[in-house]
C-alpha positions as CSV (number, residue, x, y, z in Angstrom):
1,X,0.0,0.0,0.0
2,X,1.1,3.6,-0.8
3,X,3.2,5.1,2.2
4,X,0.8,8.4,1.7
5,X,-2.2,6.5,1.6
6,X,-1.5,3.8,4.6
7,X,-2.4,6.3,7.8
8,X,-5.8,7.6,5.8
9,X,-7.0,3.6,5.5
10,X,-6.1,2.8,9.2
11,X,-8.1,5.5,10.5
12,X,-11.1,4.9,8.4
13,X,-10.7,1.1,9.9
14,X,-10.7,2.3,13.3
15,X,-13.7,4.4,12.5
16,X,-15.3,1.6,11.2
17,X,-14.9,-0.5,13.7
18,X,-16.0,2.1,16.1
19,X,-19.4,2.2,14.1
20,X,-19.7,-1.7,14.2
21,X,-18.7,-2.1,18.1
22,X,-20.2,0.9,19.4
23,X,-22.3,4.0,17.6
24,X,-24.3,1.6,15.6
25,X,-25.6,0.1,18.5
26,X,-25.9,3.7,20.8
27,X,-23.9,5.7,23.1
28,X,-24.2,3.6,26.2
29,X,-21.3,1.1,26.7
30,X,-21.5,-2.8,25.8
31,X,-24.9,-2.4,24.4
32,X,-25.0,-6.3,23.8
33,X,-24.6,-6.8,27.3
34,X,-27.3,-7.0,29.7
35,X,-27.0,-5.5,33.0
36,X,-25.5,-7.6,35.2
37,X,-22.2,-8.6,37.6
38,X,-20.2,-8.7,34.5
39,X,-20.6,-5.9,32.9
40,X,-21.0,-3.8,36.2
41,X,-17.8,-5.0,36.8
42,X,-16.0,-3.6,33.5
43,X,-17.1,-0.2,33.4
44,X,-16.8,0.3,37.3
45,X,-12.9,-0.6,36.9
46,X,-12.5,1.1,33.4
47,X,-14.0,4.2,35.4
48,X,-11.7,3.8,38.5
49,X,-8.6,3.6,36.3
50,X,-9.3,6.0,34.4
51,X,-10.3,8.9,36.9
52,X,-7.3,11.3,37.4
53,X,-6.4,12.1,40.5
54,X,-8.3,8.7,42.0
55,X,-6.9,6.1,44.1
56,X,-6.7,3.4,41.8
57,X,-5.9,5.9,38.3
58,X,-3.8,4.1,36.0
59,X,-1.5,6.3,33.5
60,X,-2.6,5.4,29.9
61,X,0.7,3.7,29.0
62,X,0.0,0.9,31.7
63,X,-3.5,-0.1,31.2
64,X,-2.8,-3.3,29.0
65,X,-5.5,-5.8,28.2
66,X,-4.6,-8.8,27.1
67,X,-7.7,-11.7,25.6
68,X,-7.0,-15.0,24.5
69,X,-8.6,-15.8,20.5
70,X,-10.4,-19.0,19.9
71,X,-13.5,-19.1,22.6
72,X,-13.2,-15.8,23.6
73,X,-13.5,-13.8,21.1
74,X,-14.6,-15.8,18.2
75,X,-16.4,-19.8,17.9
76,X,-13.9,-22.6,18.4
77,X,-16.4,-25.2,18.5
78,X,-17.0,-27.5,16.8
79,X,-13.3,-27.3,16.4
80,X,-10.3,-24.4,16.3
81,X,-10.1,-22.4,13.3
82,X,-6.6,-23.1,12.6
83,X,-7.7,-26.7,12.8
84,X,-9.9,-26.4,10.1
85,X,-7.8,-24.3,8.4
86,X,-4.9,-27.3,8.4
87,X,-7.0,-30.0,7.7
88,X,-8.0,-28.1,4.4
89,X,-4.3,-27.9,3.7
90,X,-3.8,-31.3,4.1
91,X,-6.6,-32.2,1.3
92,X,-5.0,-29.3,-1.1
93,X,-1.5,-30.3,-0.7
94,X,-2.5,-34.2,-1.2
95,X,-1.9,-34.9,-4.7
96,X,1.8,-33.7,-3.6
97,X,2.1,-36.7,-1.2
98,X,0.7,-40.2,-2.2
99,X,1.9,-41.2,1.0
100,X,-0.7,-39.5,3.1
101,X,-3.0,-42.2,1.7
102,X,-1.9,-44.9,4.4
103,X,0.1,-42.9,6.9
104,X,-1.4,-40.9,9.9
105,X,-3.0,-38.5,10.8
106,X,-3.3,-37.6,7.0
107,X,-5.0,-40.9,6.0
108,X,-7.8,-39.6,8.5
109,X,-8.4,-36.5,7.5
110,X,-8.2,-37.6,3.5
111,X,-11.2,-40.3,4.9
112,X,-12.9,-37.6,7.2
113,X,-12.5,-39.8,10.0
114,X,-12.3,-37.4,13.0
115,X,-12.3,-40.3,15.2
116,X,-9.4,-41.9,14.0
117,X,-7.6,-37.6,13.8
118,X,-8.6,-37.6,17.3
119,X,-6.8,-41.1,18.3
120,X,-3.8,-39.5,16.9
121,X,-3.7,-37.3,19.9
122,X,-1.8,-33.9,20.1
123,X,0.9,-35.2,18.6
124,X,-0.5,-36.2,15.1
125,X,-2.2,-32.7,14.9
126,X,1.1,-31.5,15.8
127,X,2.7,-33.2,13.3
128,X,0.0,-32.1,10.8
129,X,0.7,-28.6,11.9
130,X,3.8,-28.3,11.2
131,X,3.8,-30.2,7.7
132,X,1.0,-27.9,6.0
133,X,2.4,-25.0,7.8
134,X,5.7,-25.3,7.1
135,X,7.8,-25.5,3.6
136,X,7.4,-21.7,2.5
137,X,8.3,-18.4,2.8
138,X,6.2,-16.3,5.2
139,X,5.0,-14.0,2.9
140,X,3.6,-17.2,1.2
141,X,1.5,-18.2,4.7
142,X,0.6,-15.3,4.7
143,X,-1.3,-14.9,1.5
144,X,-2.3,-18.5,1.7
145,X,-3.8,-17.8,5.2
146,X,-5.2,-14.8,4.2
147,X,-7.1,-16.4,0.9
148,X,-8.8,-18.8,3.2
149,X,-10.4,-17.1,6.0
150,X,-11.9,-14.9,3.1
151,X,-13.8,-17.6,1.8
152,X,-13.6,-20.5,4.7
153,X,-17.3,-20.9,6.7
154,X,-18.6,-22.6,9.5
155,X,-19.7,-26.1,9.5
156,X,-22.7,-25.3,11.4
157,X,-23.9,-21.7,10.5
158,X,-22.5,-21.3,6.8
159,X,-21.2,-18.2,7.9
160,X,-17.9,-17.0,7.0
161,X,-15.5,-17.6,10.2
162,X,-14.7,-13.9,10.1
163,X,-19.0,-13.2,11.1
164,X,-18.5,-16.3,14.0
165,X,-17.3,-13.3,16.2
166,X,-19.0,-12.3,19.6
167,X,-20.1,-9.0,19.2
168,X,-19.8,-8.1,22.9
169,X,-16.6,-8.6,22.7
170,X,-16.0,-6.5,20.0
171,X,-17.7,-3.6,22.3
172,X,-15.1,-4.7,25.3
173,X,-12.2,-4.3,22.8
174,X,-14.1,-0.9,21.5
175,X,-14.7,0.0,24.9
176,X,-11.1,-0.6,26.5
177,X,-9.2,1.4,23.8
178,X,-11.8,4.2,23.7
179,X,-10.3,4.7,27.8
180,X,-7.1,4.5,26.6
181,X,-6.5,0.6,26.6
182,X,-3.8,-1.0,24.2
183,X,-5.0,-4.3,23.5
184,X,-3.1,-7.5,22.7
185,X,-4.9,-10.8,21.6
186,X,-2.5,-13.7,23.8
187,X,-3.4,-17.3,21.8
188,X,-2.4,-20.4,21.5
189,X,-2.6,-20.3,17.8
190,X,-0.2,-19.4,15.3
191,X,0.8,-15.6,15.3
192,X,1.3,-16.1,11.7
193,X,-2.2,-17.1,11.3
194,X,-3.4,-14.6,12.8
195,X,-2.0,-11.7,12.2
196,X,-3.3,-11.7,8.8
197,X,-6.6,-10.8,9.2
198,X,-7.1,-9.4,13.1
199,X,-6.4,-5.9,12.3
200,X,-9.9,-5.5,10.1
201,X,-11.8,-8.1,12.4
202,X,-10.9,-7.0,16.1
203,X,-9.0,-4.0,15.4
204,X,-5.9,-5.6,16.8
205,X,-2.3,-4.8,14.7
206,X,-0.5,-7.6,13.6
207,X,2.2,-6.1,16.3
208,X,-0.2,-6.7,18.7
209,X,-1.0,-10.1,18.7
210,X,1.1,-13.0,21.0
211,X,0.9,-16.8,19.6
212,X,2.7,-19.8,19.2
213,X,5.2,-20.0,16.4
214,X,7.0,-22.2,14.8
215,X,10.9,-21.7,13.5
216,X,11.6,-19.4,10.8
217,X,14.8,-19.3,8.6
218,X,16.7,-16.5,6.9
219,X,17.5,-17.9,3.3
220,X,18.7,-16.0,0.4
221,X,16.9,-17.3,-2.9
222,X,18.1,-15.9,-5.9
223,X,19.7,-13.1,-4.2
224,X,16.2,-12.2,-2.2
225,X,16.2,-12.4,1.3
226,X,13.6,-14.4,2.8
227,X,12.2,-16.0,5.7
228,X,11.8,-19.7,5.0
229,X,9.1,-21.2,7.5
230,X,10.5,-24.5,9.0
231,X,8.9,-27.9,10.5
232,X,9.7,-27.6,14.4
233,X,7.8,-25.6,17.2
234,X,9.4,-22.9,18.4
235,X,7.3,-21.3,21.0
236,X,3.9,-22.8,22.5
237,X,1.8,-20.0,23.5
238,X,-0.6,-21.8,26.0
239,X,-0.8,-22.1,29.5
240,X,2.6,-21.5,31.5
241,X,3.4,-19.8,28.0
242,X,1.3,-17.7,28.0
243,X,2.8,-15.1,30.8
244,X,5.9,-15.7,29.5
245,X,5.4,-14.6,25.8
246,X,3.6,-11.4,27.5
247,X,7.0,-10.7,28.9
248,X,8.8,-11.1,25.7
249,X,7.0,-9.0,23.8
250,X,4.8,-6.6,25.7
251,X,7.3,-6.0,28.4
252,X,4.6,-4.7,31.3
253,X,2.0,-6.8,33.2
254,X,-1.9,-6.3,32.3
255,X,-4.4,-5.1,34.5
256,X,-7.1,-7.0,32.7
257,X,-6.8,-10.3,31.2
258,X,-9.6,-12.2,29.5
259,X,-9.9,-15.9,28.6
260,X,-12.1,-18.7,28.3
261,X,-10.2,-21.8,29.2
262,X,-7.8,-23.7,31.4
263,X,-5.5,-22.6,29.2
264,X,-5.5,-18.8,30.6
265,X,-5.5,-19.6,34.1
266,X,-1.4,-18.4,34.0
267,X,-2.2,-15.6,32.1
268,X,-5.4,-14.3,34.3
269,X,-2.9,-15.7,37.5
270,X,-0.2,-13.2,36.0
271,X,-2.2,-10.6,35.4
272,X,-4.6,-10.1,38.7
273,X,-1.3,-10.8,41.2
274,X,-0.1,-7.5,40.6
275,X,-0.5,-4.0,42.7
276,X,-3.0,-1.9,42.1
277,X,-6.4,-2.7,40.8
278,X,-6.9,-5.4,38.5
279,X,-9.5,-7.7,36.0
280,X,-9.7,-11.3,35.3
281,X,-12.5,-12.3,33.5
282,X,-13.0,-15.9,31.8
283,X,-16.1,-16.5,29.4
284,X,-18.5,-19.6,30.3
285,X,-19.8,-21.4,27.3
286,X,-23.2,-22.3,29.0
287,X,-25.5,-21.3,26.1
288,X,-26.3,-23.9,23.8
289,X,-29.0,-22.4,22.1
290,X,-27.4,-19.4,20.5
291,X,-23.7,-21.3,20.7
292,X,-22.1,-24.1,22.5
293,X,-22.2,-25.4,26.0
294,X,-19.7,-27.1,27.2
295,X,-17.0,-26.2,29.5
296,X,-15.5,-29.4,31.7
297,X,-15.5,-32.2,29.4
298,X,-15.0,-30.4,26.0
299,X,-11.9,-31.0,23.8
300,X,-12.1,-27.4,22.8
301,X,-12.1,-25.1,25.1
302,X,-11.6,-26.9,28.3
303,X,-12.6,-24.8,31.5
304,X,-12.8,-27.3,34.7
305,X,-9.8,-25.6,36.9
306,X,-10.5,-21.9,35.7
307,X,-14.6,-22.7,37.0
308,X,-12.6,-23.1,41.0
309,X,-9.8,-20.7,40.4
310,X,-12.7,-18.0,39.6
311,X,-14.6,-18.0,42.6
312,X,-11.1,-18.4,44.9
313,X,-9.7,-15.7,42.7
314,X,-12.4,-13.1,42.7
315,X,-12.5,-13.2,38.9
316,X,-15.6,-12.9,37.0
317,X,-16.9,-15.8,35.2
318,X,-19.1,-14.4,32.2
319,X,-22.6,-16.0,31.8
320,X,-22.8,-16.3,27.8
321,X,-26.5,-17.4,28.3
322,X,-27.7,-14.3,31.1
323,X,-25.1,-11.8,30.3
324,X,-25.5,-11.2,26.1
325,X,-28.3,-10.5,24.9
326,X,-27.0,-11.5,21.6
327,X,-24.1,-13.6,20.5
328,X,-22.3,-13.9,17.1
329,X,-21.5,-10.3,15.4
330,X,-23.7,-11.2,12.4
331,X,-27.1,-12.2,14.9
332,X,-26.8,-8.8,16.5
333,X,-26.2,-6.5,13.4
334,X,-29.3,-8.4,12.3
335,X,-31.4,-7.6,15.6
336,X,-30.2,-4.1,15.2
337,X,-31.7,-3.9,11.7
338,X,-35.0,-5.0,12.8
């Protein structure tokens, strides 16, 4: 993009996204959230951080959020994005490996058969992973990432992944960084997946999204330089990780932190042990009307631990069902039209 033209088309972003997540649907706050413990609870600490010359004010450059991706702010059920996203790989780079026909875990996605993918445990969908993911340059990923969650869509809705958003979410993230918030999505997905497209879907810069990676390369071909995406894990971005990475590349502790799962128990841990006034929040999948319920025994999105370490932690746990009055960003745009 033209140098000239690059600061006019972020701030027409931002104002868009401001329309979508807030204006369109009034001037009160989280307009998609009914009033309740929850969302009492986030504009009473917004307000107390933000009030200048209060006991708890927090100077602008400190008041980091942090959110974790798949559950929290967008579907991960039936399964993760990225999941979906590699298992199409698999079946498009096929014809390039007649061996997947009888060796695992590709033989089961090439047959559909989830049960056998899921025998195959984290280490065959590691293994999957880092084959399809792997092999280019990351200018490549990026295009080829970018090309599918344009025209990728839900197994259950039809709906392209990118509309499989929770819309109050997109009014926290709205919210936060119209009170002077920076916020940072903290996965355990691939950075590199993400960072394609969560700059016109959240709002969130490339620069400010945290995920696992895998090793990269610096290769000259033909003279260019280029960084050549390799086979191995480099960083998992989940659980104990998950501080960790925040360290490395935010370099401050949050004062909010928001998750779904067992797997940002560190990172809400990390982020509500520090002075001054804090926010843990974790989202509870208990609506299985407009969504998914599940939260214990699920695959995806597992939240057994983080249901104890709430209540002995003072954080809140979000009632999808009796908090929202509406759900996916596409359902609420449609309410709002009515």
């Amino acid at each position: 993009m033209n140098l000239v033209f690059k600061p006019l088309a972020s701030a027409l972003l931002a104002t868009s996204l401001a329309l979508a997540a807030g204006a369109a649907f009034g001037a009160e706050p989280l307009p998609s959230w009914n009033d309740g413990p929850s969302r009492t609870a986030i504009i009473d600490f917004v307000n107390r951080v933000t009030q200048q010359g209060g006991a708890d004010y927090v100077a602008p450059d400190e008041r980091i959020a942090v959110f974790d991706n798949d559950g929290t702010l967008w579907a991960e059920q039936p399964m993760y994005v990225q999941l979906a996203f590699a298992l199409d790989r698999v079946k498009a780079l096929a014809a390039q490996h007649p061996e997947w026909k009888t060796e695992q875990p590709f033989k089961a996605v090439l047959e559909n058969d989830m049960a056998a993918l899921a025998q195959s445990g984290e280490e065959g969908l590691l293994k999957m992973v880092m084959v399809t993911h792997a092999g280019m340059s990351t200018d490549e990923f990026n295009q080829i990432a970018s090309d599918w969650i344009r025209t990728a869509r839900h197994p259950k809705t039809g709906q392209p992944y990118t509309e499989m958003v929770y819309q109050p979410m997109l009014e926290l993230l709205y919210f936060l960084r119209q009170n002077g918030f920076k916020t940072f999505i903290v996965s355990g997905g691939g950075i590199d997946f993400m960072r394609p497209w969560t700059e016109s879907i959240y709002g969130i810069p490339p620069e400010q999204v945290i995920g696992s990676t895998i090793k990269v390369e610096y290769q000259l071909k033909d003279g260019k330089p280029t960084l050549v995406r390799q086979p191995a894990l480099n960083f998992l971005d989940d659980k104990t990780g998950k501080p960790v990475m925040i360290q490395y590349h935010i370099g401050r502790r949050p004062i909010a932190a928001f998750g779904n799962s067992d797997g940002d128990i560190q990172m809400l841990e990390w982020t509500t042990s520090g002075a001054g006034p804090r926010l843990g929040m974790l989202l509870h999948h208990d609506d299985g009307k407009r969504e998914f319920a599940y939260d214990r025994k699920s695959p995806f999105g597992k939240l057994d631990h983080g249901i104890e370490e709430s209540k002995e932690r003072n954080w809140s746990l979000i009632s999808m069902k009796s908090e929202w009055k509406c759900v996916m960003k596409f359902e609420c745009e449609a309410q709002q039209s009515k």
